[in-house]
C-alpha positions in Angstrom: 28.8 -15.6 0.9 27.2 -18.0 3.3 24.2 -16.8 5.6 23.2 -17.2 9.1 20.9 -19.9 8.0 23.4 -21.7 5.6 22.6 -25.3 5.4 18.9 -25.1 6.2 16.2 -26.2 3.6 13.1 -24.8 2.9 10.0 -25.9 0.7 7.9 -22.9 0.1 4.7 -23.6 -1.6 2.9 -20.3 -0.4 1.2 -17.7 -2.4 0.9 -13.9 -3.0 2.4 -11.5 -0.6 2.9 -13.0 3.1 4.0 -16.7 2.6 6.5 -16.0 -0.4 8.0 -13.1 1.6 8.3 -15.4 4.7 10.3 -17.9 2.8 12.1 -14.7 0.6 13.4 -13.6 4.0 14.6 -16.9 5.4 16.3 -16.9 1.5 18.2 -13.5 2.9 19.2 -15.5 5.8 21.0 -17.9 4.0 18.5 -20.7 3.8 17.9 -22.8 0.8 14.5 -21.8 -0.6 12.7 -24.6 -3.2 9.8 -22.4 -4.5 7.2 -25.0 -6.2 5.1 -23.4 -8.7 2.7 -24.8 -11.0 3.6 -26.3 -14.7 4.2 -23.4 -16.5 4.6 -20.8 -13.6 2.9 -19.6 -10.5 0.0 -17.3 -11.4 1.6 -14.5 -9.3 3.7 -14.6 -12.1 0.8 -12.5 -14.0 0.8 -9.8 -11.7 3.8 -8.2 -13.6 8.0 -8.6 -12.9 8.0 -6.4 -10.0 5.5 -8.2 -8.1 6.6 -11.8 -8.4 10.7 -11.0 -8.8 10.0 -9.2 -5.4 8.9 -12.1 -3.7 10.9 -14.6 -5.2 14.5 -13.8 -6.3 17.2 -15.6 -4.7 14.6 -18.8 -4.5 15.3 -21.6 -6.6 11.9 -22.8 -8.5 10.8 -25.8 -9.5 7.2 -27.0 -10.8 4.8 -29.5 -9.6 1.4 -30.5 -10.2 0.2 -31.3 -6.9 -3.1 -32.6 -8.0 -1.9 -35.3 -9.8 -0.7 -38.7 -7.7 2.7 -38.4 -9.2 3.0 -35.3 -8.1 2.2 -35.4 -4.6 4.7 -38.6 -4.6 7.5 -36.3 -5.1 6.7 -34.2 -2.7 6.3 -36.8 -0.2 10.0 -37.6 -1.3 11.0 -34.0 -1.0 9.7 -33.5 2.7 12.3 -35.3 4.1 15.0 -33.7 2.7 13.6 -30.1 3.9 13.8 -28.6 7.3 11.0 -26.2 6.7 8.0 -26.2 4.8 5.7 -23.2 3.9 2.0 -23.4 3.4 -0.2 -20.2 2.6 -4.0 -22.7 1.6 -7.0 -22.1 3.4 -7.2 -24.3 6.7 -8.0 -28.0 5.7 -6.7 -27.6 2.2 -3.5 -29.4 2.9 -5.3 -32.0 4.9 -7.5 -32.3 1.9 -4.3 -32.9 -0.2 -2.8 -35.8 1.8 -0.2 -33.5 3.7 -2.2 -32.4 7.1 0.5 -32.0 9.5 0.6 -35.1 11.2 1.5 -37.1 7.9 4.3 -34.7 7.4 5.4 -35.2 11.1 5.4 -39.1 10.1 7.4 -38.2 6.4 9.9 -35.7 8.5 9.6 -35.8 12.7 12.5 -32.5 12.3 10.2 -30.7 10.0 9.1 -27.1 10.9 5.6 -26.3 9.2 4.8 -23.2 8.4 1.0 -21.9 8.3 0.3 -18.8 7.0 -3.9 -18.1 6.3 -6.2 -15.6 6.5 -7.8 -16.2 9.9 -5.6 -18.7 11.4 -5.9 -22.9 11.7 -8.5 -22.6 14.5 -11.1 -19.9 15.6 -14.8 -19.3 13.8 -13.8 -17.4 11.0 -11.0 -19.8 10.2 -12.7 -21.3 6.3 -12.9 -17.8 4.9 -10.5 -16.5 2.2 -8.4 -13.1 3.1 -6.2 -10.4 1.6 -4.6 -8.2 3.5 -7.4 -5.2 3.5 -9.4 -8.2 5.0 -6.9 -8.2 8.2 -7.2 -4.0 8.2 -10.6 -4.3 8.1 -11.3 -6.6 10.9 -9.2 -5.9 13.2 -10.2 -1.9 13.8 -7.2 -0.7 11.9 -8.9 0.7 8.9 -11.6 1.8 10.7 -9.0 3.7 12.8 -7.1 5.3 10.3 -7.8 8.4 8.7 -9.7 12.2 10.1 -12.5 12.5 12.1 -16.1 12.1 10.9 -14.1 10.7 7.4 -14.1 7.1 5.8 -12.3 4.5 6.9 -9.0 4.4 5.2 -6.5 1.6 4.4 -2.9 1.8 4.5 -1.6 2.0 0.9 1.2 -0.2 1.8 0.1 -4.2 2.6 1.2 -3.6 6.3 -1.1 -6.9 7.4 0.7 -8.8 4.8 4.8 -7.2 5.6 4.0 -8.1 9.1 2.7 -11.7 8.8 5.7 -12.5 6.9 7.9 -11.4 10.0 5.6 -12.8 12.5 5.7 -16.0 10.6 9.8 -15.6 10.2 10.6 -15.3 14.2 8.5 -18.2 14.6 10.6 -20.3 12.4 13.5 -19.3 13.7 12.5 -19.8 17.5 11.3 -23.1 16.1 14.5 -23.8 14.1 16.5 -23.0 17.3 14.3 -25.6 19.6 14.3 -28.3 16.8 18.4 -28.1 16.9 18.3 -28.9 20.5 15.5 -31.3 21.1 15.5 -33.2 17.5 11.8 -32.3 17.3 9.7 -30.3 14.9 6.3 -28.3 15.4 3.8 -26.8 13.5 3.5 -22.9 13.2 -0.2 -20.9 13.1 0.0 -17.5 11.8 -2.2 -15.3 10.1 -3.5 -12.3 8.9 -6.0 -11.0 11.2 -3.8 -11.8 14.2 -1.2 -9.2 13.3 -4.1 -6.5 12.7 -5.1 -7.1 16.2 -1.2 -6.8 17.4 -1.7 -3.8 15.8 -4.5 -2.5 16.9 -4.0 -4.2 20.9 -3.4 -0.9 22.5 -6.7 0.6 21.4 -8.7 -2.4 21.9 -7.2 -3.0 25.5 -8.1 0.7 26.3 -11.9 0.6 25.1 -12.5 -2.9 27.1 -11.2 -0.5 29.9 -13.0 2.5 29.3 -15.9 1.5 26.9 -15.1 4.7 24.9 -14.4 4.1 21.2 -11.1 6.4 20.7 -10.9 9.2 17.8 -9.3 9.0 15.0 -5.9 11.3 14.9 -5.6 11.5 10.9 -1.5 12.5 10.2 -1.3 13.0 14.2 0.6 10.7 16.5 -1.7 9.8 19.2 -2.9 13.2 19.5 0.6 14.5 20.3 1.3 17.9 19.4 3.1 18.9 17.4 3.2 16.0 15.4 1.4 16.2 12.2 2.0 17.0 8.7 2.8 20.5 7.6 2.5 22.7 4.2 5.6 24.2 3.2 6.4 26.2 -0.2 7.2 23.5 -2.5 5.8 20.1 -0.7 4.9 18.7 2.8 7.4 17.9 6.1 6.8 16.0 9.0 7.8 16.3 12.1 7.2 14.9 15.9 8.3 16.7 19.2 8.2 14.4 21.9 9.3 13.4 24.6 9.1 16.7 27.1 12.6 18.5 26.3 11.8 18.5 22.2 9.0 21.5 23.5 12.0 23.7 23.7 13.5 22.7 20.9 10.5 23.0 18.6 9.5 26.6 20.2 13.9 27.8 19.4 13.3 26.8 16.0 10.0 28.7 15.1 10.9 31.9 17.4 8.8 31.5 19.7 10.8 30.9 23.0 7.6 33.0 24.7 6.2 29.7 25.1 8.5 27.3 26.8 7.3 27.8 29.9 3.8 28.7 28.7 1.2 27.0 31.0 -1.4 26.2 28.3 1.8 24.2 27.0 4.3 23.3 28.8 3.4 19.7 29.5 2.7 16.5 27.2 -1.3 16.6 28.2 -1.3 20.1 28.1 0.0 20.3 24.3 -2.6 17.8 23.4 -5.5 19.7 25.0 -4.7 22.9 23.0 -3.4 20.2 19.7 -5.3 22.7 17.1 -3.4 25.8 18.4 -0.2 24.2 18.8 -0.7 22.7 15.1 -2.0 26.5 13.6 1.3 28.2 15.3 4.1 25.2 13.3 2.3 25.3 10.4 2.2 29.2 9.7 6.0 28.9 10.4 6.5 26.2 8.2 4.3 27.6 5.3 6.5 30.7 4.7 9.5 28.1 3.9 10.4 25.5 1.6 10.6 21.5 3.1 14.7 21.8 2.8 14.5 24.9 4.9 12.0 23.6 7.4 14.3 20.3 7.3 17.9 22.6 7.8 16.4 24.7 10.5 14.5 21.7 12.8 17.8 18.9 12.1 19.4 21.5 14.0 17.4 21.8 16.7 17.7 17.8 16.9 13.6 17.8 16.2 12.5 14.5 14.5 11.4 15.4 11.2 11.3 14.0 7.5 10.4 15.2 4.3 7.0 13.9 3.0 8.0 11.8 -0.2 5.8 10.8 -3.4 6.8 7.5 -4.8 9.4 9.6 -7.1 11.1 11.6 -4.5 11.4 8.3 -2.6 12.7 6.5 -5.2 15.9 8.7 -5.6 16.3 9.3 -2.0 20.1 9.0 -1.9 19.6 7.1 1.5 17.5 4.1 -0.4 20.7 3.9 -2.5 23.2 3.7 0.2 21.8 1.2 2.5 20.9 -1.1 -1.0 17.0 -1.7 0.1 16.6 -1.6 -4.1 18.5 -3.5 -6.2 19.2 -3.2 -9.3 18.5 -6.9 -10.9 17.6 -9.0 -14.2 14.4 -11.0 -14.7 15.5 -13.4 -17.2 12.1 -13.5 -19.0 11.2 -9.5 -19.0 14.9 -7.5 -18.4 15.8 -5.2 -16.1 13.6 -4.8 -12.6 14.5 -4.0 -8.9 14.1 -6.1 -6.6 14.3 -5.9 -2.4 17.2 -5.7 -1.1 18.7 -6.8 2.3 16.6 -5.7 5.3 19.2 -6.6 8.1 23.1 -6.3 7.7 25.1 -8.6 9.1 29.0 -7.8 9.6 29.9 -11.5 9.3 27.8 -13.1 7.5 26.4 -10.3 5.0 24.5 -12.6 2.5 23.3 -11.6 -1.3 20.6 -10.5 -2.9 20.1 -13.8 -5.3 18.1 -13.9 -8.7 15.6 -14.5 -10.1 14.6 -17.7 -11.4 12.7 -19.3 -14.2 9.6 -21.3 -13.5 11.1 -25.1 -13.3 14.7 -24.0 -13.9 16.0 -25.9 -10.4 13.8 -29.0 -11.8 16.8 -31.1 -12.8 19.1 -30.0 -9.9 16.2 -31.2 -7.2 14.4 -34.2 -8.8 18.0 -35.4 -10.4 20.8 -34.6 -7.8 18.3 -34.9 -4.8 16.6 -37.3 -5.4 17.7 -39.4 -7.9 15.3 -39.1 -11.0 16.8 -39.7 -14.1 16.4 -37.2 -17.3 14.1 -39.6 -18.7 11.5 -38.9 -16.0 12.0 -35.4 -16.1 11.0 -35.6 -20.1 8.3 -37.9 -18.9 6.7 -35.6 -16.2 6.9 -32.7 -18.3 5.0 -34.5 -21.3 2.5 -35.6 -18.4 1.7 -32.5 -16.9 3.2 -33.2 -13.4 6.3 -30.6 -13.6 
């Protein structure tokens, strides 16, 4: 079934993590995603099925050498018949290549560029090469993350990268919407160590205030309390009482009713002043229990709290199941796999999880039906090098 973005074209020639999932989730929209890989496959393609399946179904893939002149003549025939195109090079690189903006604006006026890097198109750092521990790094957030007087500590999920990819995705779309009204195209500049600092902008903003480097709250939520991970029996919960009225809910559900209206506690500043008693009184209540228990007892209290989940609990977490975020799919090269499913639900247009493709397997439908090649240069490229 057709998507919100049904019609719209898109030429993604990114790599790893935030550029393919950019262009994966303007796929899930219901755009038309060209992935263009190298001759013989994208080298992402190495990093296992999971990795490049999860970035990639539901795109359809065709190769290109675009070092070679014949190659970068078909893409110069392809850009006009795309309304978006996705780049993840180092600044200058697609200059370098014949395809700086400003020759694309010429090849397509409508088109929507996309620029996903490192450190952004301008700014002093913008030449250097970045992953996303780079962006975690430099932007305070690792250095902000973990317990007091510990190592820094990065986030075990690409969270720079995840971000990026969205960032990158509401600018297309804003772009999209303008181009449909005006007739013009723009060029987008997004990138890695950007997001770190939108994550990190309250902290920042508050020591250019203060000049007082904050602490570091390990599993606690701003230095809330409580809010923090607990020991039970048989695993580890969660939970987070704010805003004022959870107090009473938290102190019903460990027995301790004494201190609703106990000064040392009764207010939001107050609980974080005394954080380390607070924490010592939940989590000798919670360690006499099982997580279920802890779970039963604090659900009914209405007190936000979740089990904490290795990768196999997770995994067969009913709820994972039910709202589809896994799919079950079939890598035509390497069998069975799972694969992403559809972040946001739409009741009219629902969209599908699509598969996952070959490297080159679109070739014919683009290079024929699109732009008129005939099989004979297909044979002829391939023999060459150039797809």
């Amino acid at each position: 079934m057709a998507g919100c973005l049904d019609g719209v074209k898109v030429l993604d020639l990114g790599r790893y993590q935030a550029g393919p999932r950019c262009a994966m989730i303007l796929a899930d929209l219901g755009a038309e995603v060209i992935k263009v890989e190298e001759p013989g496959g994208d080298e992402s393609r190495g990093l296992g099925r999971v990795y490049w399946s999860a970035y990639n179904r539901g795109k359809k893939s065709i190769t290109l050498n675009l070092r070679s002149d014949q190659g970068k003549a078909l893409l110069r025939e392809l850009v006009p018949t795309v309304d978006m195109l996705l780049q993840n090079f180092r600044p200058g690189v697609m200059d370098a290549m014949g395809f700086g903006y400003e020759t694309l604006k010429q090849l397509n006026p409508r088109l929507i560029l996309i620029n996903v890097s490192g450190f952004g198109q301008e700014g002093p750092y913008q030449h250097r090469p970045a992953y996303d521990p780079i962006g975690q790094a430099m932007s305070g957030l690792m250095g902000f993350t973990g317990v007091q007087d510990g190592p820094p500590v990065m986030t075990g999920a690409p969270i720079i990268d995840r971000i990026t990819a969205l960032h990158a995705t509401i600018g297309a779309l804003a772009a999209l919407h303008r181009r449909d009204m005006t007739g013009q195209g723009q060029a987008l500049d997004v990138c890695l160590l950007d997001t770190g600092y939108t994550l990190m902008e309250i902290p920042i903003a508050q020591y250019l205030l203060s000049e007082k480097e904050p602490h570091r709250h390990g599993n606690r939520a701003g230095g809330i309390a409580p809010s923090n991970a607990y020991k039970a029996q048989d695993g580890w919960v969660y939970l987070l009482a704010v805003p004022q009225h959870m107090w009473g809910r938290i102190c019903r559900a460990i027995g301790r009713e004494d201190l609703i209206n106990d000064a040392r506690y009764s207010t939001i500043p107050g609980r974080a002043a005394h954080a380390e008693e607070v924490d010592a009184m939940v989590a000798a209540w919670v360690q006499n229990r099982t997580v279920a228990e802890v779970v039963q007892v604090l659900e009914r209290e209405e007190v936000p709290v979740g089990p904490v989940h290795t990768i196999a609990q997770a995994a067969r977490d009913p709820h994972l199941w039910e709202r589809k975020m896994l799919v079950e799919s079939e890598d035509p090269d390497s069998g069975k796999t799972f694969v992403p499913g559809l972040t946001v639900k739409f009741s009219e247009t629902p969209g599908a999880v699509g598969p996952i493709p070959r490297p080159g397997a679109h070739n014919e439908e683009v290079y024929c039906q699109r732009l008129g090649c005939s099989a004979a240069d297909l044979k002829r490229w391939q023999e060459e090098g150039i797809i």
